[in-house]
Structure formats: C-alpha cells, structure tokens
MDTraj code that builds the backbone (N, CA, C; nanometers):
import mdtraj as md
import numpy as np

residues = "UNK UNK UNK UNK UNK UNK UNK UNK UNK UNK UNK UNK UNK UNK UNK UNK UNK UNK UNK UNK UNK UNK UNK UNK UNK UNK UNK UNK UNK UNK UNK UNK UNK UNK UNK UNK UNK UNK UNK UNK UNK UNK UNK UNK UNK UNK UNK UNK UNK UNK UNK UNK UNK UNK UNK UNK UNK UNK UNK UNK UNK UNK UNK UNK UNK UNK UNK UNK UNK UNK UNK UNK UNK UNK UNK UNK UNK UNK UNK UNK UNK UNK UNK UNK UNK UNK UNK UNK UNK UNK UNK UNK UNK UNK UNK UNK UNK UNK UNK UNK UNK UNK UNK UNK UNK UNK UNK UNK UNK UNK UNK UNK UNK UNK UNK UNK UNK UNK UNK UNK UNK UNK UNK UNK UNK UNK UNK UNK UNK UNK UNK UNK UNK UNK UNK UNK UNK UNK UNK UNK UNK UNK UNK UNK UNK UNK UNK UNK UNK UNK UNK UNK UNK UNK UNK UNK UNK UNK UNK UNK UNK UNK UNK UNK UNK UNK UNK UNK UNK UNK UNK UNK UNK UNK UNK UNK UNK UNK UNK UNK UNK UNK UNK UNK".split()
xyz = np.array([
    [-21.1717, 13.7828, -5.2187],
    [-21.1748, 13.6516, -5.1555],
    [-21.2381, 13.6657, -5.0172],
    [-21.3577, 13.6000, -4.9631],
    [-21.4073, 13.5488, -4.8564],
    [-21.3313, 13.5504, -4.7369],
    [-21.3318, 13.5953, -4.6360],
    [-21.2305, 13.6403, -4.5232],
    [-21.3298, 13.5315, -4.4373],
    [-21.2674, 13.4087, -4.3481],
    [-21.3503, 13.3827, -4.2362],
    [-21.2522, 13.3341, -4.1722],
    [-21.2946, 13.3249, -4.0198],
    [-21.2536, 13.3042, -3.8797],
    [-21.2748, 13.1785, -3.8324],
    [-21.1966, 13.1210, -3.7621],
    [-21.2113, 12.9597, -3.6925],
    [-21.1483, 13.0244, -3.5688],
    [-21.2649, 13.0596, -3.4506],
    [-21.1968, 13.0772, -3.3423],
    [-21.1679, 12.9039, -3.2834],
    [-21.0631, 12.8965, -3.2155],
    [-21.0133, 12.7630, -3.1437],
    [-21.0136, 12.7796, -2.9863],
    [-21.1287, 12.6870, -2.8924],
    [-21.1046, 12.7365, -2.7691],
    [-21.0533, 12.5827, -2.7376],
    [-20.9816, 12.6296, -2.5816],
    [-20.9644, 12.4628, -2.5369],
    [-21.0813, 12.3690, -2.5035],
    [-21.0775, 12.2450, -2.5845],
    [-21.1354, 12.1758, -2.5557],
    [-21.2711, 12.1306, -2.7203],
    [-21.2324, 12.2179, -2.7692],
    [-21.2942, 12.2497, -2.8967],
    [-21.3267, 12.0966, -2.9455],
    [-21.4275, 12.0186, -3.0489],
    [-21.4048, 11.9066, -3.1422],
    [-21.3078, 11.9277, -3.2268],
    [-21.2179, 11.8327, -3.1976],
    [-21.1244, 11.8847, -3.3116],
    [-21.1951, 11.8002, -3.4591],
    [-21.2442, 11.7008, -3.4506],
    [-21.2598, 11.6429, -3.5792],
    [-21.3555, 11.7659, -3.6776],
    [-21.4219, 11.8940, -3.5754],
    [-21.4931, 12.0019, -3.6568],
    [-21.4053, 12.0904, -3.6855],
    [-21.3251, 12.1503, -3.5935],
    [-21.2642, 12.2470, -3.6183],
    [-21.1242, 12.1985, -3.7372],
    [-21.0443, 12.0762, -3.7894],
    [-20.9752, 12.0481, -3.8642],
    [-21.0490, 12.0273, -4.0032],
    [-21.1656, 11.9705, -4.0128],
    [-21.2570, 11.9378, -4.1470],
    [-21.3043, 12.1284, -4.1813],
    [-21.3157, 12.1961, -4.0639],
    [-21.3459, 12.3437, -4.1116],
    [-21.2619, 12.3977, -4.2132],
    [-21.1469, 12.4121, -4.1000],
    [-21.0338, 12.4914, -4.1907],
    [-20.9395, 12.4101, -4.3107],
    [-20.9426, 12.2563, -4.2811],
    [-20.8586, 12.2104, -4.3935],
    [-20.9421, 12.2350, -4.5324],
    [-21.1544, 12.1888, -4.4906],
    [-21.1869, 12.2313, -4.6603],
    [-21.1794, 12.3560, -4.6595],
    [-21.1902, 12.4581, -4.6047],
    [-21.2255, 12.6238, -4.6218],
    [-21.0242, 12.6382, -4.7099],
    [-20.9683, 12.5926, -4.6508],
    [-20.8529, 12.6188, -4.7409],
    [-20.8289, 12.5487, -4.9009],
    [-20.9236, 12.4443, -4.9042],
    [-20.8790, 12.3562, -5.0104],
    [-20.9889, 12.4792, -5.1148],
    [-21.1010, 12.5358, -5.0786],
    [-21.1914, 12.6289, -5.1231],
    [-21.0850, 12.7637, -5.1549],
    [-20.9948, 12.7668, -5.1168],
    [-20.8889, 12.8754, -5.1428],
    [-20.9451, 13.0360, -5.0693],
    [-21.0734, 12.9835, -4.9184],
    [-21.0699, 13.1131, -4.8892],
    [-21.0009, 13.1508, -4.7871],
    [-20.9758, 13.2912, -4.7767],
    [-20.8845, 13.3461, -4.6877],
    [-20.9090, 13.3450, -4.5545],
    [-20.8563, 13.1805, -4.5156],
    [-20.9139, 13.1631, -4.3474],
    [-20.8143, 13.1622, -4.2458],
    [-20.8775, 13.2391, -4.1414],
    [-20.7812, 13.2633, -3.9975],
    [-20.8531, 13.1660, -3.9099],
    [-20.7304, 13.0819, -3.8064],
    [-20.7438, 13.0737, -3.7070],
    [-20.6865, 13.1335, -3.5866],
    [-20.7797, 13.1508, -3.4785],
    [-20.7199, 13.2225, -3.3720],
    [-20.7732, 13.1621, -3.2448],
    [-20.6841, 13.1445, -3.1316],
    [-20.6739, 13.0748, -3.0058],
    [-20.7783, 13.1860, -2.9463],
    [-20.8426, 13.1469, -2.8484],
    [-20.8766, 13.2562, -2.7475],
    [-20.7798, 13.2995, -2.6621],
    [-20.7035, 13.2619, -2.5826],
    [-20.5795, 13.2527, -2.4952],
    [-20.5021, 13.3470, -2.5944],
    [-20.4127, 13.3754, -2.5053],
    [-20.2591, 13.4210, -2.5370],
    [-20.1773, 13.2885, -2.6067],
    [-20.1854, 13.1698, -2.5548],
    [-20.1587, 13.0870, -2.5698],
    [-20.1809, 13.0402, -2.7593],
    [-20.1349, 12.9699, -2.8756],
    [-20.1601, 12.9543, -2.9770],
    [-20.1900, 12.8006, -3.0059],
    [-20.1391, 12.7140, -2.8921],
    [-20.1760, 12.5897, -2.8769],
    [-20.2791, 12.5763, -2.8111],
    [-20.3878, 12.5056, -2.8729],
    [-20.5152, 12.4699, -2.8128],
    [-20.5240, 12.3146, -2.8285],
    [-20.5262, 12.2598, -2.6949],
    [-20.5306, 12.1536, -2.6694],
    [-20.6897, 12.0862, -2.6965],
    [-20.7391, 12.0085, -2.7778],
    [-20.9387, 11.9762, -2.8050],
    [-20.9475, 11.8737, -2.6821],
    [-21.1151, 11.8670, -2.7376],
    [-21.1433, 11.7828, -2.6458],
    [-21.0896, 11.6104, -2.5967],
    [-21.0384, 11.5900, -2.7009],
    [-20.9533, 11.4693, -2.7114],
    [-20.8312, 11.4664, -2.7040],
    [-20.7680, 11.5854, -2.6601],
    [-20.6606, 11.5569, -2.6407],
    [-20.5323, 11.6503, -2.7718],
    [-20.6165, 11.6175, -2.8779],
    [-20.4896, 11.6879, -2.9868],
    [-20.4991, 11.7800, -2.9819],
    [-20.3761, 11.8376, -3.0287],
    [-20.3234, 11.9416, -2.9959],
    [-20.3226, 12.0261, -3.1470],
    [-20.4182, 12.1468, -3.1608],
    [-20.3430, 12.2182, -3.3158],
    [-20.3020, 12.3615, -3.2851],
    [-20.2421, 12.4246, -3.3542],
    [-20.1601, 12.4981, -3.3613],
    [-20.2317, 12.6504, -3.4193],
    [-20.3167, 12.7051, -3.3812],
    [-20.3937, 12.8054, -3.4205],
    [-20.2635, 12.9216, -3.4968],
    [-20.2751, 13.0356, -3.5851],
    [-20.1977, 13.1203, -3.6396],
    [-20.1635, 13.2446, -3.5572],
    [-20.3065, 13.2824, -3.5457],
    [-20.2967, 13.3755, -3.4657],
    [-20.3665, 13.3806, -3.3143],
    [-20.3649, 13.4797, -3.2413],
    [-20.4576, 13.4526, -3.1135],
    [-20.5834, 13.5880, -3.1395],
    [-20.6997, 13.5501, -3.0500],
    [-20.8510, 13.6699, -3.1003],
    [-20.7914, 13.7768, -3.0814],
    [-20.6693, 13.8608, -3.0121],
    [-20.6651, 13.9652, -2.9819],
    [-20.6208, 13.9942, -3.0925],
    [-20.4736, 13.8910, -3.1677],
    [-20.4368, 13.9558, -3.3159],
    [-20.5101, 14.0171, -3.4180],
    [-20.6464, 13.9668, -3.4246],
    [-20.7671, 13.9472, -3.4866],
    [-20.8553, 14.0585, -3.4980],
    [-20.8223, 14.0946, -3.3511],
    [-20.9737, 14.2199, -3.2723],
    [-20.9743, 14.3186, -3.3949],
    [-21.0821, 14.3478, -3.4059],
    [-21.1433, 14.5042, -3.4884],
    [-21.0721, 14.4597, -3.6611],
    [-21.0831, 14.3418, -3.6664],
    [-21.1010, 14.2923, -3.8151],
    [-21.2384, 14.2589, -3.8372],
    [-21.2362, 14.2641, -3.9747],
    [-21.3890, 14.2218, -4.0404],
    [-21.4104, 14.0774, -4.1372],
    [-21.4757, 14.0175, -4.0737],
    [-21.4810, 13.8748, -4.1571],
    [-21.6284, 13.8448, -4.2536],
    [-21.6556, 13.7709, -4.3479],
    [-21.7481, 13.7426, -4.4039],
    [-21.8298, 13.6311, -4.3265],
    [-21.7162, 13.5709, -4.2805],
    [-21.7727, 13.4314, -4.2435],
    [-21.7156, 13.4130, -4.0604],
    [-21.7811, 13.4159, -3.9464],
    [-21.7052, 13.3275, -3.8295],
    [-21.7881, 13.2088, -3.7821],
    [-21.6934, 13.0833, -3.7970],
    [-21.7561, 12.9479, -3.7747],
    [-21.6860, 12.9019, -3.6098],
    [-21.7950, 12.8685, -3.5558],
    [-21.7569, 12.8164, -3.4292],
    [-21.7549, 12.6397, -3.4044],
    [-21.6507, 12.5607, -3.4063],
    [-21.6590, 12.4395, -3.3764],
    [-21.7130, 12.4221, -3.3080],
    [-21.7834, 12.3104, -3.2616],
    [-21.8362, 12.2500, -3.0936],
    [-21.7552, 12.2087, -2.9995],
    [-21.8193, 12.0703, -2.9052],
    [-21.7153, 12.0401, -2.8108],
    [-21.7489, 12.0880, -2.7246],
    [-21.7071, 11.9906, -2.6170],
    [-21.6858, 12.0338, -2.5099],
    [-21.5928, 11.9690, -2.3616],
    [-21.5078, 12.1183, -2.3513],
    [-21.5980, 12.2203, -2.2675],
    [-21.5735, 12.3609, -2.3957],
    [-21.5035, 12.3330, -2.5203],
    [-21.4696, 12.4436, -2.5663],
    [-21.5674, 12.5412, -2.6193],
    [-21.7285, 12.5067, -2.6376],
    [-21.8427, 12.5493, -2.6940],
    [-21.8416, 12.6638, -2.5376],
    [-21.7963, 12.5839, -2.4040],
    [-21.8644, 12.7069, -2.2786],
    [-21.7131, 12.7704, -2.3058],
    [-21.6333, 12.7569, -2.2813],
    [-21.5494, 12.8936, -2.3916],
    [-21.5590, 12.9766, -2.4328],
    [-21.6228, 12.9263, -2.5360],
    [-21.6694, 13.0329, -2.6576],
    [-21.7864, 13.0939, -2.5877],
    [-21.8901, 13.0267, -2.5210],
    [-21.9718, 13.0979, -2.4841],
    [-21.9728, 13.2249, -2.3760],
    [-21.8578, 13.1674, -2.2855],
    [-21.8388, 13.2795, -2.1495],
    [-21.7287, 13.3649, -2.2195],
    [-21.7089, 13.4227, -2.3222],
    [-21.6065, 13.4967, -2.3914],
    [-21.6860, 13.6104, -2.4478],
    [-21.6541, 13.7548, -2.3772],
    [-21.7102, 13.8465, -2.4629],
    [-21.7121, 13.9038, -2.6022],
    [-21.5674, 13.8710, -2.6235],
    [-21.4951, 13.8985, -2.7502],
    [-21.5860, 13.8130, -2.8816],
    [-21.6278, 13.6860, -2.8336],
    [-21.6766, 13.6157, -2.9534],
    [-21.8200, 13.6419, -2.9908],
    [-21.9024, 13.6658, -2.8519],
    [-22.0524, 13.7164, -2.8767],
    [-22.0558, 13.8253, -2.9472],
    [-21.9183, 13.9832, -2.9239],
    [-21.9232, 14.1214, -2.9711],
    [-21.9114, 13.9972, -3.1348],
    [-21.7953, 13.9846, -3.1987],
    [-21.7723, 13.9688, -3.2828],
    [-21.8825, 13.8451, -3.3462],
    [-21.9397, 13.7782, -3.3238],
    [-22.0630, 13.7202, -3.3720],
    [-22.1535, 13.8134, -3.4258],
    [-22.2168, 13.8735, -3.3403],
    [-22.3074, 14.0516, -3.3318],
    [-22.2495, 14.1059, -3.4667],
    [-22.1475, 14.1586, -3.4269],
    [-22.1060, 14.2014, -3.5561],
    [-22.0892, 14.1926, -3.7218],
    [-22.0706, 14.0354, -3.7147],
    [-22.0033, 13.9519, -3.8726],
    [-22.1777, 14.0039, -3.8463],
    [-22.2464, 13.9479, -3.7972],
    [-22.4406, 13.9196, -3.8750],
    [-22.4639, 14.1304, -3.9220],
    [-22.4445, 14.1695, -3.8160],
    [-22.4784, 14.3347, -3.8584],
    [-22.4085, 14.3872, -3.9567],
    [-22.2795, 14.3517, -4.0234],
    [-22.1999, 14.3874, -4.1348],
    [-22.2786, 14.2782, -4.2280],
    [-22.3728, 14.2079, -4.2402],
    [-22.3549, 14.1410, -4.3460],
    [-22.3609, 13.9989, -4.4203],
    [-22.2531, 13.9543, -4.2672],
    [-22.2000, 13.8259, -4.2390],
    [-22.2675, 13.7021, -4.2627],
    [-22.1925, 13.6305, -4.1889],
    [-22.2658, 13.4953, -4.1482],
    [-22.1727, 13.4602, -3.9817],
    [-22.3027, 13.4352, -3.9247],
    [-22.2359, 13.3616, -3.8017],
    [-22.2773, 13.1709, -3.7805],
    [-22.1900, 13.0798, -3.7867],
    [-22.1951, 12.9715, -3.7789],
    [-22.1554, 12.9344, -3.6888],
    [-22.1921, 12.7927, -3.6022],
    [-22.1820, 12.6488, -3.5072],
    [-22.2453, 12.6027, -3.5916],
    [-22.1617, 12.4768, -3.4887],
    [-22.2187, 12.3371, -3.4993],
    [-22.1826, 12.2679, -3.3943],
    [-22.2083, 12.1722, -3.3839],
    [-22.2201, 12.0736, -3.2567],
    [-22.3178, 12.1421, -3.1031],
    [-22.1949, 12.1552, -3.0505],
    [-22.2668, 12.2558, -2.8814],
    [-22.2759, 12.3351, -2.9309],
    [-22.1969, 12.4335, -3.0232],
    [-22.1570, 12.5769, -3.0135],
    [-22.2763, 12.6171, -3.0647],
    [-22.3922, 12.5997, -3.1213],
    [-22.5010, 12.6844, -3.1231],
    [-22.5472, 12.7803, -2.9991],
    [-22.5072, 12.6876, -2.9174],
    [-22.5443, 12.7727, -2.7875],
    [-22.4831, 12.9129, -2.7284],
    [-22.3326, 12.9152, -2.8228],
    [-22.2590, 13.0511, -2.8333],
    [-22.3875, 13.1742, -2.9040],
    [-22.4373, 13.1138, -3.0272],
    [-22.5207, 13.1949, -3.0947],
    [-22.6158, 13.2314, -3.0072],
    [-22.6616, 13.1472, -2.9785],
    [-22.8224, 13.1666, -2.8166],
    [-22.7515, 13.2742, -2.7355],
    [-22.6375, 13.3291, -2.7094],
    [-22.5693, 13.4019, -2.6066],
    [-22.5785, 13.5097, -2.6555],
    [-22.5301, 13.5379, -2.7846],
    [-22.5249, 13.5908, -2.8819],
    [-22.6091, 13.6749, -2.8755],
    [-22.7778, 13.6087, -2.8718],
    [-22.8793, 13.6826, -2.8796],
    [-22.9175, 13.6449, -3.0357],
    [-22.8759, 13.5833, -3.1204],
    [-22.8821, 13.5574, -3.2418],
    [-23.0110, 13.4429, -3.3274],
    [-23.0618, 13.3987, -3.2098],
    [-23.1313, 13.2632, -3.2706],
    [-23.2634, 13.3366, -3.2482],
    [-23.2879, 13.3925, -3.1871],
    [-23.4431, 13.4339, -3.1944],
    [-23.4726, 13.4335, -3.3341],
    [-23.6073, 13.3945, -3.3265],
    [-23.7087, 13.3491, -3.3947],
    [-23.6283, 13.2730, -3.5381],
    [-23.5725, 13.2028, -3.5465],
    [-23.4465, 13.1358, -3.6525],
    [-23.5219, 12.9801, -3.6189],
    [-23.4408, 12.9357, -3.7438],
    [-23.4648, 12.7786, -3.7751],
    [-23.2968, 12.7481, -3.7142],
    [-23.3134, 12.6296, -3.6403],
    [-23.1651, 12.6089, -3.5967],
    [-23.1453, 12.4504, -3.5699],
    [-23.0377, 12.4139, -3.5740],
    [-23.0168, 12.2657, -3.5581],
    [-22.8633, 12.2646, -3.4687],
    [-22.8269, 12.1712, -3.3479],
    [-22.7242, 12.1388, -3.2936],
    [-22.6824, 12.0114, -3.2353],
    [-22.6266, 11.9386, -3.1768],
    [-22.5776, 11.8490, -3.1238],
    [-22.7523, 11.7924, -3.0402],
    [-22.7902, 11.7126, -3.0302],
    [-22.9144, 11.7140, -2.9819],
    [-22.8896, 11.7368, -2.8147],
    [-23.0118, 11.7748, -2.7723],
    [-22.9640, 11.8635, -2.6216],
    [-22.9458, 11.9822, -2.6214],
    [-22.8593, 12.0307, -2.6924],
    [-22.7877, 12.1423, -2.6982],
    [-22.9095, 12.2589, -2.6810],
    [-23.0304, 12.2311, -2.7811],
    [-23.1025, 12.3731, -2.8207],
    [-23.2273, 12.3184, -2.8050],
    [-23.2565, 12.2302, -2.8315],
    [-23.3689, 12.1790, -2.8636],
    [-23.4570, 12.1974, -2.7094],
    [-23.3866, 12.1526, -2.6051],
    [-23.4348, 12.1876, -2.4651],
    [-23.4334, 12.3049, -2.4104],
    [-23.3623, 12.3934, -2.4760],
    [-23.3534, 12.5491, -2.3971],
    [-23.3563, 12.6070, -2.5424],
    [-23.4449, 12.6232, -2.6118],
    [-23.5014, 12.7594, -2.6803],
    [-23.4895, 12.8513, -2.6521],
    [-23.4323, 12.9636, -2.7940],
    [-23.4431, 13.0769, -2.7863],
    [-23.5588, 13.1457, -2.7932],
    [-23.6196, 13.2574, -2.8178],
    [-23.7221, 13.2994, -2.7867],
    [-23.7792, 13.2989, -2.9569],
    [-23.8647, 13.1992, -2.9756],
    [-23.9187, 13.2155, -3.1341],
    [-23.8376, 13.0987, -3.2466],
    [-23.7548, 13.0255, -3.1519],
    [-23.6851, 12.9512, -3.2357],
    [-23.7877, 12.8230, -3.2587],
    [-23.7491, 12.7825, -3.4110],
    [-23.7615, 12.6569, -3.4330],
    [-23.6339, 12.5457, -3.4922],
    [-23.6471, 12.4327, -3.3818],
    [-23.5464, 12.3374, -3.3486],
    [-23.5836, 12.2322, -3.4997],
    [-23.4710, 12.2437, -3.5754],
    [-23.4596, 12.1105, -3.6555],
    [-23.3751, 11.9664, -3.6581],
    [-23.4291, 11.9046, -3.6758],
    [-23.3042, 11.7664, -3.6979],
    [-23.3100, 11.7171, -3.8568],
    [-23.2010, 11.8091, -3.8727],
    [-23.1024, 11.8386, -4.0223],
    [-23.0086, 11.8262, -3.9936],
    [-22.9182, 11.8000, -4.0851],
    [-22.7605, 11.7949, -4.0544],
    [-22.7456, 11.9119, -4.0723],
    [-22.7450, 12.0091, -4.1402],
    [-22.6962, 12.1405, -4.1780],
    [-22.8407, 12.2446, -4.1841],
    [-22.8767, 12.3504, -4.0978],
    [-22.9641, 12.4583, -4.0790],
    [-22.9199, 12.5647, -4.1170],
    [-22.9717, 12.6409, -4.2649],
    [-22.9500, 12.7374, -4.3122],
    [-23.1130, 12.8646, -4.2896],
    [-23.0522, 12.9712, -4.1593],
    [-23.1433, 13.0677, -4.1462],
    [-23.0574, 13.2171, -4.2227],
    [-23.0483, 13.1753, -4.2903],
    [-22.9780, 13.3245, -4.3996],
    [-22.8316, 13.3683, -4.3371],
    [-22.8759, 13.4871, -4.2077],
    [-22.6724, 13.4917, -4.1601],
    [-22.6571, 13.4281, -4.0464],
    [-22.7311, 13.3068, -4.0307],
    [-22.7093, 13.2197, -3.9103],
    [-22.7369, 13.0754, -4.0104],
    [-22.6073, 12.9692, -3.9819],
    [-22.5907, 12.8450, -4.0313],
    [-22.5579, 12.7623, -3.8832],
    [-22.6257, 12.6420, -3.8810],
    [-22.5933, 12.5455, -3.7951],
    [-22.5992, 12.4049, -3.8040],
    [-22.5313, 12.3102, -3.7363],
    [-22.5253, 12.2035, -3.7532],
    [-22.5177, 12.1299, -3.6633],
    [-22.5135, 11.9739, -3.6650],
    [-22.5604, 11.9206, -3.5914],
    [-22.3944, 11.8118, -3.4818],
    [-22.2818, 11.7861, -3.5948],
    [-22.1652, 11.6898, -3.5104],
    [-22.0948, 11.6616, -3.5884],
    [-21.9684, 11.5777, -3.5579],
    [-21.8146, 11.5849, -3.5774],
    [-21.9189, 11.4844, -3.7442],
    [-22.0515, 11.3799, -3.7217],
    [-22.0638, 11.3319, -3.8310],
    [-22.1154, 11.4163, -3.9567],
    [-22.1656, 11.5452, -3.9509],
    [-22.2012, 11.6594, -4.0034],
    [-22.1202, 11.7836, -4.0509],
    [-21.9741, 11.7655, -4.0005],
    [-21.8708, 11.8675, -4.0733],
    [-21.8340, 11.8539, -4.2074],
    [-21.8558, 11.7777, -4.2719],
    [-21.8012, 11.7683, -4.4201],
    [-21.9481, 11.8602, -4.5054],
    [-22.0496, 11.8183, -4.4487],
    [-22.1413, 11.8787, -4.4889],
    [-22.1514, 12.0133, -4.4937],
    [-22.1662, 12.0831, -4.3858],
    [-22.1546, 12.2051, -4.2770],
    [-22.0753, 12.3111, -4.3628],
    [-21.9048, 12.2128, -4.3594],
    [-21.8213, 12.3184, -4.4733],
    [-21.8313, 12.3368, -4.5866],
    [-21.8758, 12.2241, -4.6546],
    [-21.9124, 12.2566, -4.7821],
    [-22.0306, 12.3431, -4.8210],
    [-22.1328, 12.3480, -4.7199],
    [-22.2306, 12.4574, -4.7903],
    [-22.1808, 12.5635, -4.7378],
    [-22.0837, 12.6017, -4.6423],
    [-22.0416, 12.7265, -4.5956],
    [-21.9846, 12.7671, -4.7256],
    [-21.9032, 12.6738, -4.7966],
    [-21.8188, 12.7341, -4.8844],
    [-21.9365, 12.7546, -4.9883],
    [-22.0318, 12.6969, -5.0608],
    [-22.1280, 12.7229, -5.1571],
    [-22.1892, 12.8243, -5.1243],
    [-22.2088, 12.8870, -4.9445],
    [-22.2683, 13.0281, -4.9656],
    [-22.1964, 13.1169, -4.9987],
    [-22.0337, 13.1062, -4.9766],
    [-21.9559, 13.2042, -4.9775],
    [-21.8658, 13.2012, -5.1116],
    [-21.8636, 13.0979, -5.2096],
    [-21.7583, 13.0791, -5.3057],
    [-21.8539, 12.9905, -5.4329],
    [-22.0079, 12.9823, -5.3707],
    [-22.0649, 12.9303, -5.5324],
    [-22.0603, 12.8091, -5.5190],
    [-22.1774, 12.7249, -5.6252],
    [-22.1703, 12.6032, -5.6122],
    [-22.0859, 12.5342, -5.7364],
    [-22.0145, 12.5772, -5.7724],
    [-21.8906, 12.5414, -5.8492],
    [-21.7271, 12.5166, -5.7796],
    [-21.7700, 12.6156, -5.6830],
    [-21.6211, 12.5397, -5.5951],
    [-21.6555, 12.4534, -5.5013],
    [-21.8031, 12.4358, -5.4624],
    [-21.8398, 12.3256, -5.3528],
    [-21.8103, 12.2154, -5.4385],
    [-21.8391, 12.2389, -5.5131],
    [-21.8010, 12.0815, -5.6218],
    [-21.6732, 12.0849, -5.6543],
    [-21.5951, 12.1444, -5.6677],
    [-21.4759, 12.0777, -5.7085],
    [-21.3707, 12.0422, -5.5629],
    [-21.4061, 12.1248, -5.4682],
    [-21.3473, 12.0772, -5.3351],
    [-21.4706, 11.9220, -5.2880],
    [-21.5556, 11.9034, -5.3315],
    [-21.6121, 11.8193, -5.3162],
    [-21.5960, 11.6617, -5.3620],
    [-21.5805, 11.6846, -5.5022],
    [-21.4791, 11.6196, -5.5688],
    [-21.3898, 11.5242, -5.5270],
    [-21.2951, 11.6070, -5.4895],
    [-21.1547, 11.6130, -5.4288],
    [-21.1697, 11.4799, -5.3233],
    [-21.3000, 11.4998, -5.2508],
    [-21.3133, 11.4544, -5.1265],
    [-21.3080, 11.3004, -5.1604],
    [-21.3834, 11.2585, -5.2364],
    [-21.3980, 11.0954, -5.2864],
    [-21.4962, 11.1022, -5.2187],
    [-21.6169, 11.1486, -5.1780],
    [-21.7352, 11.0841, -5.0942],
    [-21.7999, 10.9958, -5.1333],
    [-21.8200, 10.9528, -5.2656],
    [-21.9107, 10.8217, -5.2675],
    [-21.8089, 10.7259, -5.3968],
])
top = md.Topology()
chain = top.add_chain()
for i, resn in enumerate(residues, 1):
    res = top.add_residue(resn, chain, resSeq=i)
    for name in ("N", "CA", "C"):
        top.add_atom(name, md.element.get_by_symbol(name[0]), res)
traj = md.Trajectory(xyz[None], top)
C-alpha cells in the first residue's frame, strides 16, 4: 500500500489539505498527517482548526511514495522556510517518489530546487512571475511533470487527489472513490 504524507503548517488551505487526506483515505492509502510544530493542532488559514496525527519529527527518516503539500497562506511560507520539508521533498523525488503542491505551495517545490526545467501550474502569481530556471508555467487545473504534480486551488483539489490517487492506486480506484463523490 502507497505510503504518503500531508505535512500541515499553520495557516495551510484547509479546504486542500481536508479534500487531500479525506479522498487519499477513502482510496484506502496509507496516509500520514504531520504538524510542523511540536504542536498537533494546526490552526488554517481560515481559522479551522484540524488535528494532524503525528508531528514531522515523528515522521523524520521515514520513506513515503507520495508527499503532498497544501497551499495557503501564510502556511505555503511555512512550508517553504522549513528545512525538514525541502530535505524530505529532495528525497521522496530521489527515492522514486512524487513530490506534490498546489495552490501557493508550488513555491515550496521552487525552494526545493525541484521545478527546473518542469511543466508546472499554481495558484496564479505564485510561479508564473518568478520562474524556475527552464520552467514552463501552465494554466491547468492539475500539472503532471512525472515526480513533480501541481495544481492550481481550493477549486482544483478534488481533481489534484484524484489523479494523485490514479498515479499511485490505478485508474480503477480513481473511479470508484470517484464515484462515491456524486460529481455530476
């Protein structure tokens, strides 16, 4: 089973980071969330409050298939001024991985060092004005560059997770968690 990560910083979208992990669970894969803080309550950008499992340190020197970064902000500069998430970004892509944003948080990946020369899509603003070196900027809802996936906002998470889960679980469980959803 598919191991992936929902780091949670304060201030995060929550409407991304709850559509992440509620479909990645309805997909039945084995997903962690973890606070950056010591702290396990992460307060989003709006105010709600969720309840992360674990915190990144519980986490440290594990190996994931998948780490998806919500947007938001200020929780995208979070994620971005955090060493722990750039090492472990670096990493999921050099094992293998996949490293994902959406909304701001592409710009974690740009930190990363990860977007060079990549097809990428984010919150508009976000990338499109400060290029990585070789990047090309799309307006897609969902940007698939092989172990880099990105997206574009809180209206683009249903999308986002579901092809996360079709890269990682087949397009037979995107459909039946899809299903589920009632979308049209």
């Amino acid at each position: 089973m598919p191991r992936v990560l929902v780091p949670l910083a304060e201030g995060c979208e929550e409407l991304e980071a709850v559509t992440l992990l509620d479909l990645f669970v309805r997909a039945k894969l084995d997903v962690v969330s973890a606070s950056l803080s010591s702290q396990r309550l992460v307060r989003c950008s709006r105010g709600v409050v969720i309840q992360a499992e674990y915190t990144l340190d519980d986490v440290s020197g594990q190996n994931f298939d998948l780490v998806v970064l919500p947007g938001g902000l200020p929780g995208a500069d979070h994620l971005e001024q955090d060493q722990r998430i750039l090492q472990l970004l670096r990493a999921t892509v050099a094992n293998g991985g996949i490293s994902a944003a959406i909304c701001a948080a592409p710009k974690v990946l740009k930190a990363a060092k990860l977007l060079d020369g990549k097809q990428v899509t984010s919150f508009p603003g976000v990338l499109d004005k400060n290029p990585a070196l070789g990047m090309t900027y799309l307006n897609q809802p969902v940007v698939d560059a092989g172990s880099i996936v990105t997206s574009r906002g809180p209206g683009t998470a249903i999308d986002f997770a579901l092809h996360l889960i079709e890269r990682l679980q087949g397009a037979d469980v995107r459909q039946q968690v899809e299903a589920g959803l009632v979308r049209s």
